[in-house]
Structures are given as C-alpha cells and as structure tokens.
GUTORLO-917203 format. One line per field, with one value per residue (C-alpha): residue in three letters; z, y, x. Coordinates in Angstrom, 2 decimals. Each point is the difference from the previous one (the first is absolute). Example, Ala and Ser with C-alpha at 12.3 -4.5 7.8 and 13.67 -1.06 7.14 Angstrom:
<atoms>
residuo = c(ALA  SER);
Z = c(7.80  -0.66);
Y = c(-4.50  3.44);
X = c(12.30  1.37);
</atoms>
This chain:
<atoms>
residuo = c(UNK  UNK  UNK  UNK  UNK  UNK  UNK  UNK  UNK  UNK  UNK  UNK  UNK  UNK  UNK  UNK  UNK  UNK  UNK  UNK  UNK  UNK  UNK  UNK  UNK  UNK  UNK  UNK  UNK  UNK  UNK  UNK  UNK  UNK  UNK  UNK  UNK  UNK  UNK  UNK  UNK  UNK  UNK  UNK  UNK  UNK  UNK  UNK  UNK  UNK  UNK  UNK  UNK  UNK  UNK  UNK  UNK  UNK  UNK  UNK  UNK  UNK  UNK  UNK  UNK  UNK  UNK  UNK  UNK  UNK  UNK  UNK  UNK  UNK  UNK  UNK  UNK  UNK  UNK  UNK  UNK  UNK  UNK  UNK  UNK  UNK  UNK  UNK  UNK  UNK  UNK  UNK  UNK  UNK  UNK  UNK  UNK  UNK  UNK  UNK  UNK  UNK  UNK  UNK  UNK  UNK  UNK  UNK  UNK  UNK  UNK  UNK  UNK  UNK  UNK  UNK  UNK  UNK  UNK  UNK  UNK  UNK  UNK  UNK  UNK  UNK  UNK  UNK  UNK  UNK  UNK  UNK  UNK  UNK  UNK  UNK  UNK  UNK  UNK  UNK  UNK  UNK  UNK  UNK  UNK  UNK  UNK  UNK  UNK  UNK  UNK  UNK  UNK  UNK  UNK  UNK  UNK  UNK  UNK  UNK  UNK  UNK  UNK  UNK  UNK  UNK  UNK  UNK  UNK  UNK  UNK  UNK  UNK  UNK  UNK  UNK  UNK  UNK  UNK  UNK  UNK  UNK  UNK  UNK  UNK  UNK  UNK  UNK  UNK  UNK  UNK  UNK  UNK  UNK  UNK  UNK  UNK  UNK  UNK  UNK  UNK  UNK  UNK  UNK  UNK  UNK  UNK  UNK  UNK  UNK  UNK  UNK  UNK  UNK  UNK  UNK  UNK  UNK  UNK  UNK  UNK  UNK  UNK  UNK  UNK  UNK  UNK  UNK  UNK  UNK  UNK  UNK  UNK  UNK  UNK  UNK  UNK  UNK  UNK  UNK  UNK  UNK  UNK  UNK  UNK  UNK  UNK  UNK  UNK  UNK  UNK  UNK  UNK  UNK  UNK  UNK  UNK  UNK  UNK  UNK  UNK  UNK  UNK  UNK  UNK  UNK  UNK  UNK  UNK  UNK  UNK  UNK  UNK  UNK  UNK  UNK  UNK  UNK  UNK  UNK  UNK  UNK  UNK  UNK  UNK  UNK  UNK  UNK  UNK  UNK  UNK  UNK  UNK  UNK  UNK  UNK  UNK  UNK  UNK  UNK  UNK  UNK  UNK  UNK  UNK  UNK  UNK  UNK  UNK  UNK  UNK  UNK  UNK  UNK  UNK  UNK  UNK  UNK  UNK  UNK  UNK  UNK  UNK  UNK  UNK  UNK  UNK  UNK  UNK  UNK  UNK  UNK  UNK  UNK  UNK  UNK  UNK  UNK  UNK  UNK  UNK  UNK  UNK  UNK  UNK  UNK  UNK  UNK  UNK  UNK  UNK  UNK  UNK  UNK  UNK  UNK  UNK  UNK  UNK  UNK  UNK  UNK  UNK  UNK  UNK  UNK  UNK  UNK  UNK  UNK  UNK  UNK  UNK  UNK  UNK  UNK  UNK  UNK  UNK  UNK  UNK  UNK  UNK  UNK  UNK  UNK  UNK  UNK  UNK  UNK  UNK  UNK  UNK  UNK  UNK  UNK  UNK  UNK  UNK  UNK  UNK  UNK  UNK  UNK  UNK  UNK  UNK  UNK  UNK  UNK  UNK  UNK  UNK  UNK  UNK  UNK  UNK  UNK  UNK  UNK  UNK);
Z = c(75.49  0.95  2.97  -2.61  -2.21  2.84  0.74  -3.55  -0.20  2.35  -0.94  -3.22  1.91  1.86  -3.21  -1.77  3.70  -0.23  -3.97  0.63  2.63  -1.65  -2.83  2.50  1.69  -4.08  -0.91  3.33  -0.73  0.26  -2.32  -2.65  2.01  0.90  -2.97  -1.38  2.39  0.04  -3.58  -0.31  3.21  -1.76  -3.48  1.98  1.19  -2.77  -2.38  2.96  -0.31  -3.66  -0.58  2.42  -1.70  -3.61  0.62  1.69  -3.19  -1.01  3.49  0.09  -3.38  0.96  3.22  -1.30  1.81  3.52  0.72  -1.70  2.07  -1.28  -1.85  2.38  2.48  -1.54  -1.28  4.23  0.67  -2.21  1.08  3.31  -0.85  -2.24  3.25  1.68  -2.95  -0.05  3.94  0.09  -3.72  1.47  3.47  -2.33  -0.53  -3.20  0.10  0.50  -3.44  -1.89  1.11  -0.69  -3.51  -2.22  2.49  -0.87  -3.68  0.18  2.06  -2.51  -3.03  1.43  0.49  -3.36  -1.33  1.84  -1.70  -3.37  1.95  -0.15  3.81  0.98  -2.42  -1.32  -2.36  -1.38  -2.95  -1.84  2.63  2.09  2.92  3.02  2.46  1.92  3.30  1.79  0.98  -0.50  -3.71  -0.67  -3.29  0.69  -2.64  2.88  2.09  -3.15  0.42  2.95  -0.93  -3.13  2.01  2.55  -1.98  -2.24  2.57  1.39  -2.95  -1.22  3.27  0.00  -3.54  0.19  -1.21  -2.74  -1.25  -3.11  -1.52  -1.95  0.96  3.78  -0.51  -2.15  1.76  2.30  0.71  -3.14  -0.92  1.50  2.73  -1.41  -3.41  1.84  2.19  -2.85  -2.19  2.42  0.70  -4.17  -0.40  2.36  -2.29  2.55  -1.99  3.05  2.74  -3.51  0.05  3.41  0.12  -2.87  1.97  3.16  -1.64  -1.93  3.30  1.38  -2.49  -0.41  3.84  -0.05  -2.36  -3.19  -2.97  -1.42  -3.81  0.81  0.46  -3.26  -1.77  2.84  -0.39  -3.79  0.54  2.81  -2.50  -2.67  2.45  1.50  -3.16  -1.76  3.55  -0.86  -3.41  -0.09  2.93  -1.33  3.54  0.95  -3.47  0.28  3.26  -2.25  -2.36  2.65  1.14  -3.45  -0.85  -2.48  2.12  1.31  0.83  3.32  0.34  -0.49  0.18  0.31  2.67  2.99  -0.60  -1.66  3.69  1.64  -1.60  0.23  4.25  0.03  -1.84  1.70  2.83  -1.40  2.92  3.09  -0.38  0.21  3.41  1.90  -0.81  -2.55  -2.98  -2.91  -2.21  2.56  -0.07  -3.04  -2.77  1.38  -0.13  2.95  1.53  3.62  -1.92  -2.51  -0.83  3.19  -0.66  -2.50  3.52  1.68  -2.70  -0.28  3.74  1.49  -3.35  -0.52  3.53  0.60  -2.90  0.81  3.55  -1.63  -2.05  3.24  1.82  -2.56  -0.48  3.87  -0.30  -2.84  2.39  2.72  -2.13  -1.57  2.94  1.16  -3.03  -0.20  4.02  0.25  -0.15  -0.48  -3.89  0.61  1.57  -2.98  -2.65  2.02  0.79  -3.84  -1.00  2.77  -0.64  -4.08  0.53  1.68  -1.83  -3.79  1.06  1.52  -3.37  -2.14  2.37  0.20  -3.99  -1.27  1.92  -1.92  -3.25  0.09  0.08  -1.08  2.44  0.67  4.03  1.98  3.33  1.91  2.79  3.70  -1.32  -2.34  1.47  -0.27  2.76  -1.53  -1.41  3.34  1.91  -2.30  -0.41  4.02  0.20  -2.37  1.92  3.55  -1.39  -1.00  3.56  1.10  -2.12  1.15  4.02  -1.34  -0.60  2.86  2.70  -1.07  2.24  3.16  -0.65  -0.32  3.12  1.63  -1.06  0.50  3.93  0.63  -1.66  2.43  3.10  -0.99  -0.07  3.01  1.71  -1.06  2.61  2.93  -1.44  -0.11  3.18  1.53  -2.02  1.98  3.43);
Y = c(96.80  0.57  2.69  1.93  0.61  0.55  3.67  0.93  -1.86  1.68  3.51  -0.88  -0.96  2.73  2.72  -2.11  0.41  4.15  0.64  -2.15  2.49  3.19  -1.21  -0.74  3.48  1.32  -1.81  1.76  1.36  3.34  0.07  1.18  3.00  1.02  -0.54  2.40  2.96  -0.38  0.85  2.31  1.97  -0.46  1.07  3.14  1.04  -0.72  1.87  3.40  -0.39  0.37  2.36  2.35  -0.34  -0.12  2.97  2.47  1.95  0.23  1.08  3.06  0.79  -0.04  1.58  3.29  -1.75  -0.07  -3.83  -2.92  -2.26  1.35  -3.39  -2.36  1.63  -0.29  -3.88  -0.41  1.50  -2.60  -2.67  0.60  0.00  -3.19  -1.64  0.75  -0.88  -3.75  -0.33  0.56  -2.01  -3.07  0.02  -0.39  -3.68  -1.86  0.27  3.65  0.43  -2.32  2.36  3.69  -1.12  1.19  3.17  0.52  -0.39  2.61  2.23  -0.29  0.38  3.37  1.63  -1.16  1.53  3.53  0.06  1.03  2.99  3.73  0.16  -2.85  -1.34  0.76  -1.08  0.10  -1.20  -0.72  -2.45  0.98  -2.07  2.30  0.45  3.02  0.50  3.36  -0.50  -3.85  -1.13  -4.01  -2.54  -1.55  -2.24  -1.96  -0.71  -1.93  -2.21  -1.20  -0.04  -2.05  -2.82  -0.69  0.30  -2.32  -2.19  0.38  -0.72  -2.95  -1.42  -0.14  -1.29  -2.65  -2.71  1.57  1.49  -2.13  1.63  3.12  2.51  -0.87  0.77  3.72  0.81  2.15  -0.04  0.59  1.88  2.57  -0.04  -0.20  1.50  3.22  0.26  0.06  1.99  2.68  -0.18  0.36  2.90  1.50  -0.99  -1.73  -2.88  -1.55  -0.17  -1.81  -2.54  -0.53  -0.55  -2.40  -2.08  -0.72  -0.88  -2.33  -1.36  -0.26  -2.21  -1.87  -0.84  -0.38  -2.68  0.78  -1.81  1.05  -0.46  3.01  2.41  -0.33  1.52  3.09  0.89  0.10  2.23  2.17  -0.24  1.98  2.18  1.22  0.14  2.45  2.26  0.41  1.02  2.38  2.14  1.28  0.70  -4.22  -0.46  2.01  -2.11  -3.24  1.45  1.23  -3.33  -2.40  2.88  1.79  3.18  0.44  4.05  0.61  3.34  -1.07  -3.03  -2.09  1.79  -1.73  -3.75  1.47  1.17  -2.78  -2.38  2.59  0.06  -3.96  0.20  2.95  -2.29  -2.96  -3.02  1.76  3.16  3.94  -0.06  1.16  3.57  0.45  -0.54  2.35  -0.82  1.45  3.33  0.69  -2.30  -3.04  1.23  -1.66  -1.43  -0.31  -1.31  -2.13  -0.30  -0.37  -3.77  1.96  2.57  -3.78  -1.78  3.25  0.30  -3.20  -2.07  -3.16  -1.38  2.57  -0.44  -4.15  0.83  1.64  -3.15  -2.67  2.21  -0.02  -4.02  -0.29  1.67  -2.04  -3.09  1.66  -0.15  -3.45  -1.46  1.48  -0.60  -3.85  -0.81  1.84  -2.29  3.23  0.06  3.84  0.68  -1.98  2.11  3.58  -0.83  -0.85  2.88  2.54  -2.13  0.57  3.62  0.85  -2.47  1.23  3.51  -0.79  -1.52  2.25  3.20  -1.87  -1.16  3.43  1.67  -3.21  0.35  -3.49  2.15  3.36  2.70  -0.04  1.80  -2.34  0.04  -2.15  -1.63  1.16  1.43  3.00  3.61  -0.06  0.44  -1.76  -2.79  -0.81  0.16  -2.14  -2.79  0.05  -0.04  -2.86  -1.95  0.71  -2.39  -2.83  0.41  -0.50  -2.84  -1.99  1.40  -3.07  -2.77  -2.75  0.66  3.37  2.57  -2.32  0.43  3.59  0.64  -2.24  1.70  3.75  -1.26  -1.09  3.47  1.88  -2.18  0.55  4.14  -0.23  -1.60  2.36  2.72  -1.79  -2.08  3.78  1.14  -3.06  1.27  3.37  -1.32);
X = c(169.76  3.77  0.45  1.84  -3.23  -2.60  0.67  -0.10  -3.01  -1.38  1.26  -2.10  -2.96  -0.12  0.40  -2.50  -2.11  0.26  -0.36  -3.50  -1.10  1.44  -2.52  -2.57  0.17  -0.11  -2.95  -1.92  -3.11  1.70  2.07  -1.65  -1.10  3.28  1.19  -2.51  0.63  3.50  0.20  -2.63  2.45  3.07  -1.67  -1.57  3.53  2.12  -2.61  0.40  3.61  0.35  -2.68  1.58  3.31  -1.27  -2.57  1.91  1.07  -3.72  -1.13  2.01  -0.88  -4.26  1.36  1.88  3.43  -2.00  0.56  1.10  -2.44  -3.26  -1.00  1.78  -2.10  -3.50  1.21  0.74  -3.52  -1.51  1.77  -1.06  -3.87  0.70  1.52  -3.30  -1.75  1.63  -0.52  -3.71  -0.36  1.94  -2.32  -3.01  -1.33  -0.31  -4.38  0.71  1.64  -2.43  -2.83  2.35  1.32  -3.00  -0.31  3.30  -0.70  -2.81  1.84  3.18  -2.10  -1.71  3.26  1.15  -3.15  0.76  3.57  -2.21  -1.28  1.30  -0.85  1.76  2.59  3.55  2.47  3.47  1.87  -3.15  -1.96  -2.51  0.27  0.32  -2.66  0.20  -1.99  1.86  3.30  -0.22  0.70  -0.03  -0.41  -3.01  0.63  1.98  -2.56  -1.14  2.40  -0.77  -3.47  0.21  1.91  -2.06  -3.58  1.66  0.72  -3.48  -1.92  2.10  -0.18  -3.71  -0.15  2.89  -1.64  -1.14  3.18  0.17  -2.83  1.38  -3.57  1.16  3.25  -1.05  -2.86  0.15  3.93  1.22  -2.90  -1.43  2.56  3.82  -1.51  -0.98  2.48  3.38  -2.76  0.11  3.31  0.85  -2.55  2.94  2.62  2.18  1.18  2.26  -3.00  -1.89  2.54  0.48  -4.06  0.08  2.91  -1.90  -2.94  1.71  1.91  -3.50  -1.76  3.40  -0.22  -3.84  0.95  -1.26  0.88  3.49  -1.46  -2.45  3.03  0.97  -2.68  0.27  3.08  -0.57  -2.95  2.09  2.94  -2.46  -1.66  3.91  1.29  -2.54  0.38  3.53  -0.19  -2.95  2.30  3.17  1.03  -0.13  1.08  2.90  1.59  -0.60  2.29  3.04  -0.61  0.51  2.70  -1.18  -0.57  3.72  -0.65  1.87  -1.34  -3.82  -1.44  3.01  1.77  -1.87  0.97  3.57  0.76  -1.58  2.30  2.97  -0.60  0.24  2.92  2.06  -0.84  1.76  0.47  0.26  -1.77  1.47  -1.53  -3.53  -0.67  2.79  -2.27  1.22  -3.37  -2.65  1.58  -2.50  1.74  -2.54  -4.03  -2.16  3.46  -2.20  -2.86  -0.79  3.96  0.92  1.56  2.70  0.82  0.65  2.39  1.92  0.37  0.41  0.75  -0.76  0.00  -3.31  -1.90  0.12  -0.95  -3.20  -0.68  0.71  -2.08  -3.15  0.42  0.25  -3.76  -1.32  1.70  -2.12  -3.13  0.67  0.35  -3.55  -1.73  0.63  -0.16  -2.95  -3.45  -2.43  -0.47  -0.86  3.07  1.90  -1.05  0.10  3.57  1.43  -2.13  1.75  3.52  -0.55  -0.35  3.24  1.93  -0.98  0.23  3.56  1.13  -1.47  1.41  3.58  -0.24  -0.91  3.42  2.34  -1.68  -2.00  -3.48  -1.09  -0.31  -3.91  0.17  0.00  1.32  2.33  -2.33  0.89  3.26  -0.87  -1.63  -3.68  -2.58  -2.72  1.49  2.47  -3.46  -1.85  2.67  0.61  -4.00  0.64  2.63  -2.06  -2.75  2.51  1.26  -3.61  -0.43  3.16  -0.92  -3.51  2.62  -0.69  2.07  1.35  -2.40  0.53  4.27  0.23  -2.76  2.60  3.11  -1.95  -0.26  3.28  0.99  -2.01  1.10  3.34  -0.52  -1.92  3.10  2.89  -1.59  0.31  3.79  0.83  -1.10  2.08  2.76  -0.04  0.07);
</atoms>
C-alpha cells in the first residue's frame, strides 16, 4: 500500500470502526425501552399541546367565557395520573401480569356490566358506554382492552401446542371470553371500541400462530355480523353514506368530515400556525377530540401531521422490536395485541379525518382529549415497558444508569459548595 493511500485507508477503517459500535450501542438491551417511553413522552406532550390549542374555543364555550384552559387542564390532570399509572405498571414483573390478566378481565367486564344500570351508567350520542362513579366518569370498555390481550396471551400460551386444533383455538378465547367481551361492548352501541376489540384479537391469534386459512372464514362471519349492525341503525348507516358520498349534507351529517378535510386543506404545506385554527371556532365539531388530527394539518401543515405518523411507526418499531427479541411466548402475543390496538385505532382515527374511513369515534391514541382512554393506553404502554425492562440484560442497565444518575445529583451539592468558597 503506497503512503498516499494509507491514511484514507485508515480514515475508512476507522468510520467503518464507529458505525459498528453506534449499531452496537443501538442493539443494547435498552433500546427498546427507551424507545418505548420516549415516544409514549413525546406523544403525551404533543397530544397537550394541540388539545390546548384546538380546545380553547370549546372551553370557553362549557365555561360561560371564564377560561380557555378548562379541557387542557383536565387532559394535564390525566396525563399526570397516566404517568403514574405507566411508572408503577412498568415496575411490575412479567409473572405478575400472567396472574392479574383474567382479574383484570373480571374486573373490566363488571364495570362494563354497570354501564347498563340507571345507577351507574351514562350515555351520549346513542351509546351507552359511560360509567359513572361520583365525580369520576371513565369507558370501561378500555380496560377491556387490556384485558383481552393479555388473557389471550395467557390462554394461548398454555395451549400452544395445541393451537392447530380449531376447539383450542375457540374455546374459551374466542368463546366465552372475546365473544362476551365485544357483545357487551355492542349492546352499548359503540361500534369503534367493537372494532378495535375485534383487531387485537385477531393480532393475538395471528401472533399465537394460528393458521392464516382460519381467518378467512372469520372475517367473513365478522364481515356479516358488522355489516347487518350498520344497516339495522340509521345513525351508523348514515356515516357509511357521508363516507361513499352519497350523504354530501354539510349542515347534518356531512358537515363533520366536510370540515375535517377543509382544516387540512386551509392548512396546505406549512400550516396557518399553532392556535390560529379558523375551523375550531365552531365550523369543526369535536376539533380537540376525535378530529383533533384535522386542528394539526390546518395548524402546522403537512410537516405536523407526518410528525404524528413517524411518531406512531417509531411505537409500532418500539413494539416490533419487543415482540420478536423477546423469548417469553406470553409476552409475544400481549405485546402485538397492545401494539394492534393503538395502531388500528390510529389509522382508523387519522383515516376517518382524510376520508379513507368513515367517522365511527374513535380517538387519536395519546394525542386526542379523553381521560379514560389517555389512562388506559398509558396503562397500556407501562406494561410493554415492563415487558422490555425482562429482556436479558435490560433491568441490570437501567439499575446501572439510575446509580450513576443519583451519584451524579449527590455530587452537584458539594461541586457547588466549592464553587462558593
């Protein structure tokens, strides 16, 4: 080798030397977890942000003109609880949550129950899904979510090597279990939650492995089942039709997704700017809500609704990532039930406000006002952070990092003290 070519050799060697260990330090058993949290925080934040600038019109409106933080406030107070929530859910071990899922289920199925009740239950726009306990209100149909993926992936764990038999596979997962919980959940008339259930079940026995021939036949059968739902309600019936156009009413039925799609375009490429919204000042219905992904396109444009999308595939990266590194077949099947949830009810939140789905109200996970369901889904996200704390190696490196954190606080005192003199 001429003297010419060495230090370019070199040069090469050594860029070839640090890309190995940047993908080294990626592929630490901690990655995953951060990961995970650090787009659960930025989802948390960004979703505060935009409901207090998409819901400030509506606030003083419930308010009588007293404060235009009303909502932003009670989305902040939830927040916080779901922060606690995560904490105490990601300290929890892996055993622990095998022996809590059918608790959970029981526990989620009773309060589903008491939403039927004239003591206990509420409802609005034609579901009755609300369960009211004093001053707290919640959906308990949420905590079936949770429920249903983690007694799936209980049950199919214990009867894995059975799974190709199709009475293992219905009984009692699919039924009692799943068919009790969604029947519940439709005697409410809350078609979205319905959907949502049916798509982590299906994620569940997908990642159980289950033969892919047997999900033909039940989606045909769900197909049916949906299908006559939607017509015997004129109510469901009447979204299908704003949504295949032949309902094109923009002061009744139509006028929700008509605005939508009006905000995303008044905010073009760039956006009119945060807070500047034109469509939440009563043009846009449920702008901080279930449309608030219109209130983002028309603010920040393009560049903020593809933040929301890189964030949400940054998640399902997150949960990827756990589900196939992972060698606990329990935690396989919890996670792609928990990452099925938010992903489907992301697309079908996002694809109802561009017209690709019909408006069924659905919120936009972590992002849109809700106690309940920003609770739930951080409750949700807390166990996949316990689940990737399991991964070899993973609980030993953040106990590590968490003491050179403290050292390091316990130093600046003194460093400061030094400072003085």
């Amino acid at each position: 080798m001429s003297s010419a070519t060495a230090p370019a050799a070199r040069r090469r060697e050594s860029l070839t030397d640090r890309m190995h260990t940047w993908f080294a330090r990626f592929d630490s058993p901690v990655t995953t977890y951060y990961l995970i949290l650090s787009v659960t925080g930025f989802l948390v934040i960004f979703g505060l942000i935009m409901v207090w600038s998409a819901s400030t019109v509506v606030s003083l409106q419930e308010t009588g003109s007293v404060s235009p933080f009303a909502i932003v406030k009670s989305q902040l107070f939830y927040a916080v609880i779901g922060g606690a929530v995560l904490y105490l859910a990601s300290r929890v071990s892996v055993l622990w949550w095998k022996r809590l899922a059918l608790p959970i289920l029981g526990v989620s199925l009773i309060a589903q129950l008491l939403v039927f009740t004239t003591l206990f239950g509420d409802g609005e726009g034609g579901n009755r899904a609300w369960l009211v306990l004093g001053p707290i209100s919640g959906q308990p149909s949420e905590g079936i979510k949770i429920a249903l993926a983690l007694t799936g992936a209980l049950i199919l764990t214990r009867k894995r090597p059975y799974l190709g038999r199709v009475g293992h596979v219905v009984v009692p997962y699919l039924v009692p279990i799943a068919a009790l919980s969604m029947g519940l959940v439709v005697l409410g008339n809350d078609l979205g939650t319905t959907l949502v259930l049916a798509a982590i079940v299906a994620a569940v026995l997908f990642a159980a492995g289950v033969p892919v021939r047997w999900f033909v036949g039940a989606i045909a059968a769900f197909g049916v089942v949906a299908t006559a739902y939607i017509v015997n309600n004129s109510n469901r019936l009447g979204r299908f039709d704003v949504w295949l156009g032949r309902n094109t009413d923009i002061d009744g039925a139509a006028r929700q997704p008509i605005h939508g799609r009006y905000a995303l375009a008044d905010g073009g490429w760039l956006g009119v700017g945060l807070g500047a919204s034109r469509e939440k000042w009563g043009l846009l219905s449920e702008p901080h809500n279930d449309f608030i992904f219109a209130i983002i396109g028309e603010e920040l444009g393009l560049p903020g609704t593809l933040a929301v999308l890189a964030l949400f595939a940054g998640l399902v990266w997150g949960c990827l990532r756990l589900a196939l590194r992972t060698e606990d077949f329990f935690v396989r099947v919890a996670t792609a039930g928990i990452m099925a949830w938010i992903l489907f009810q992301a697309l079908v939140n996002i694809g109802a406000v561009i017209q690709l789905a019909p408006v069924v109200g659905l919120p936009l996970p972590l992002i849109s006002s809700g106690g309940s369901s920003l609770v739930t889904t951080l409750f949700a996200l807390g166990i996949l952070l316990s689940f990737a704390r399991s991964e070899p190696g993973c609980a030993q490196r953040l106990s590590a990092t968490t003491s050179v954190l403290r050292r390091s606080v316990a130093v600046i005192p003194a460093v400061a003290r030094r400072g003085r003199r």
